[in-house]
N, C-alpha and C positions, 0 to 999 in steps of 0.2 A: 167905460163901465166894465166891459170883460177884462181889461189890465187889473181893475182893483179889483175883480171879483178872481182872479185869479193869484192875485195879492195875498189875498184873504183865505182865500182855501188853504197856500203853501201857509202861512200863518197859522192857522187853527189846528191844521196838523200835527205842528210841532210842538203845539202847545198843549195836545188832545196825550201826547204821544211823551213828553217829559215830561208831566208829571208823576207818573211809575217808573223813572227811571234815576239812576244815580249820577253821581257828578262823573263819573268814572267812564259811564257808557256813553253820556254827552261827548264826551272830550277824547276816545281814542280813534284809533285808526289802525283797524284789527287786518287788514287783508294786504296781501303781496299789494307792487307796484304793476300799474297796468291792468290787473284782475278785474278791473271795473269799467274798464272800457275808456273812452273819449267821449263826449258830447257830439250827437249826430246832427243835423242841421234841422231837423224837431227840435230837438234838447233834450232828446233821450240817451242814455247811456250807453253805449256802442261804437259803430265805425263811423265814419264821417256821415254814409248815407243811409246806413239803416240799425235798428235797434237791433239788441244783443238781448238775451234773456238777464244778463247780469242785473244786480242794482246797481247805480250809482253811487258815486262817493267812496270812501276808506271805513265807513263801518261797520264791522261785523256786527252779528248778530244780537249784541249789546249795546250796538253803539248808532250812532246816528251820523251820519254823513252828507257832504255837502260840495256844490261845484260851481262858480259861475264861471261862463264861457264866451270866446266872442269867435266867429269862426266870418271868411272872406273869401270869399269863390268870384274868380276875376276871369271871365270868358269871353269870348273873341269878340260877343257885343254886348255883353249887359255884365253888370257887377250886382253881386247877392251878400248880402251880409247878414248872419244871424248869432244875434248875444241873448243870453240867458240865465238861469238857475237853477238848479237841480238839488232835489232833497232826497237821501235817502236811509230808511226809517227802519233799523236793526236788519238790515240784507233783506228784508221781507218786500217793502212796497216804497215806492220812487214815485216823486211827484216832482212834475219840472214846467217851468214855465219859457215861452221864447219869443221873440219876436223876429221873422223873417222881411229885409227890406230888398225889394228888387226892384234896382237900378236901370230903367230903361236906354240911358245915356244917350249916344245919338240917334239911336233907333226910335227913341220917344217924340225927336224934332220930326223924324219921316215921315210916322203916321199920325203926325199932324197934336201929339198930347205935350210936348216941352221939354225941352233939354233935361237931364236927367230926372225925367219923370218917373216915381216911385212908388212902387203897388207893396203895401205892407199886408201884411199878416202874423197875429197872434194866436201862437198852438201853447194849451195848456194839455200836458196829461199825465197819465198814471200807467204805472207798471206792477204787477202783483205776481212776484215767485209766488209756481204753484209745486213744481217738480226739483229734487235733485240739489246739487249744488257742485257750481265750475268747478271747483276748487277741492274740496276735500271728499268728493267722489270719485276719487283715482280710481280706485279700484271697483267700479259699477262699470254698468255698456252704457248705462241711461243718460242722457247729458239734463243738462239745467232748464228749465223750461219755463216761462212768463208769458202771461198774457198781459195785452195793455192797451189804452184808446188814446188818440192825441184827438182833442176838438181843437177844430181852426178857427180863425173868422178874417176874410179877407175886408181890407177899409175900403177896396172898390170895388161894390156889388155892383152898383150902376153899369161899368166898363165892364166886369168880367161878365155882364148877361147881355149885354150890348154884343159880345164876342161869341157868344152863344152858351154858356156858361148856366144852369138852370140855378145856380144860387151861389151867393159867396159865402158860408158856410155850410160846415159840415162837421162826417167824425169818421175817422181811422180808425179800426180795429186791427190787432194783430195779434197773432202767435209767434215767440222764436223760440228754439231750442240753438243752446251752445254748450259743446264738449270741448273741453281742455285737458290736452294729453300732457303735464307738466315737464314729466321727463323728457320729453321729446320737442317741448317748447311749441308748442302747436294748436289753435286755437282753430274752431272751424263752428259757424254760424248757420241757421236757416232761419228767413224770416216769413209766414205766409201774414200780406195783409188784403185786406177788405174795404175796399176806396172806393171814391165817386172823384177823388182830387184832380186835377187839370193840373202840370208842372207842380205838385206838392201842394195844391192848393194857391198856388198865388194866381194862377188864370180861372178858380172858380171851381167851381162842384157839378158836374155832368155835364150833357152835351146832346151829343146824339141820340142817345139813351139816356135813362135817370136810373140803371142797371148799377149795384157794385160789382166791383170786377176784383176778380182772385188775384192778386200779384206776390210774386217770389223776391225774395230779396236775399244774398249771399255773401259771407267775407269767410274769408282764410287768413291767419293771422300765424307768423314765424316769431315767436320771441327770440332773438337773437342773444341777448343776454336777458338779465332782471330789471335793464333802461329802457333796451331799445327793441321795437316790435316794426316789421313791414310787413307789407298783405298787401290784397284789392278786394274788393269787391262790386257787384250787382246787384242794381234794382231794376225789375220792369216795372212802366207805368203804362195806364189804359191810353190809348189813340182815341180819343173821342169827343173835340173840338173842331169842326170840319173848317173852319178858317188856318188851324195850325197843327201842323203834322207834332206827334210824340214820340220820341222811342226812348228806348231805356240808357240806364246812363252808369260808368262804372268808373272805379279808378284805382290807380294806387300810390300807397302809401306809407308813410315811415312816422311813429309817434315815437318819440321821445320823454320820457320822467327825469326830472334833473333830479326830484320828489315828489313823496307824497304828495304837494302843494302845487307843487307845479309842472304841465307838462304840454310839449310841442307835437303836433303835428301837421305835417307838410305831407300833400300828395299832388299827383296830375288826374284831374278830373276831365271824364269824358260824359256831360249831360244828356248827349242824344239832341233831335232835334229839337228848337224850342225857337217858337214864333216864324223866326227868320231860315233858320239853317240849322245846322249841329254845333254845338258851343262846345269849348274845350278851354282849358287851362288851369291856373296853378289856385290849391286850395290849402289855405293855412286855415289852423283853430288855434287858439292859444287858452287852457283853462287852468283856473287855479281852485285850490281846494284844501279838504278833510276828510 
């Protein structure tokens, strides 16, 4: 039910939203390459790990834009996979949908739940420019600024309160602000969000406390040419599962535009700890788009 009602809302949208609009602003793709970010493992518009105030997609302010994405994080004992869709509606408001699937693999035989046993989770959310803009505010101190929520809902509440876990759903709030120095090819992000989530939400909603906790979230981004961007970044998440320790998790990485339509990114991600120990390894996204 939350997949088609999430269905439905990116649906209604677009259809709330072209009707005042012309054939013209449907169909371009008004902004540099890479301005828009990548799809973060929510499905919001950003770095790999955390949201960017950008909107999504290649539309300017006339136009309406669009992204589906499938992104693969393969660490030392679990494999995460998350694909999705993202809409974004005249550079103003971004509405993305995703589904996170995490692969327990043999770790799933140990603790007794089955060979690549799979804890999914569906984040649908919204992002609303309220400040500024990356791009053609060269000449301001002010950077670009969005606020937004991802709601989750994990498919195993049962295990993730078994785990100590006070619900498997929830909702993320956040703020970012990002400045883009054009000339200098330089991109620099801050994200504050407002969680209750356990590993992003796939191990559950609270714990020890049923407190949200402030967390920071960080990327710096090198445009090296108008293709190719490298960077890392930072998120901390709250420790507050007493079966399984948390820490924050960062990386870095290289995205590539071959185009508008389409574009790679590869980085080495460092999760922090998660269940077992600290997971690490290689994270591709592959999205295509407008």
């Amino acid at each position: 039910m939350f997949v088609r009602l999430s269905a439905a809302l990116l649906a209604m949208a677009v259809l709330a939203t072209a009707g005042s609009a012309n054939a013209q602003s449907l169909t371009g793709s008004g902004k540099l390459l890479l301005t828009g970010g990548v799809s973060q493992i929510e499905g919001a518009a950003g770095g790999g790990l955390t949201p960017w105030a950008v909107i999504g997609g290649y539309g300017s302010a006339r136009q309406i834009g669009a992204n589906v994405y499938a992104t693969d994080v393969n660490t030392t004992d679990f494999d995460i996979r998350s694909t999705g869709v993202l809409i974004g509606l005249y550079d103003r408001v971004e509405l993305s949908y995703s589904r996170q699937a995490f692969n327990t693999q043999d770790v799933g035989t140990a603790l007794g739940l089955g060979q690549n046993y799979t804890i999914n989770q569906d984040t649908l959310g919204i992002k609303v420019k309220v400040l500024g803009d990356a791009v053609l505010d060269q000449d301001r101190w002010w950077p670009q600024v969005s606020v937004g929520a991802q709601f989750k809902k994990n498919d195993k509440a049962a295990l993730v309160t078994a785990l100590g876990a006070r619900r498997g759903k929830d909702t993320d709030y956040y703020i970012s602000a990002t400045k883009l120095y054009l000339a200098r090819g330089i991109l620099l992000n801050g994200t504050l969000r407002s969680t209750r989530a356990n590993q992003y939400g796939i191990l559950g909603f609270g714990g020890m406390d049923d407190k949200r906790h402030t967390q920071f979230e960080g990327s710096a981004a090198w445009l090296i040419n108008r293709k190719l961007a490298i960077g890392a970044e930072v998120r901390t998440k709250p420790d507050n599962l007493a079966i399984a320790k948390e820490g924050a998790a960062f990386d870095v990485f290289a995205a590539y535009a071959a185009s508008k339509n389409i574009s790679l990114t590869i980085a080495y991600a460092d999760l922090g700890h998660v269940v077992t120990r600290r997971q690490t390894g290689l994270y591709a996204s592959l999205q295509v788009g407008f």
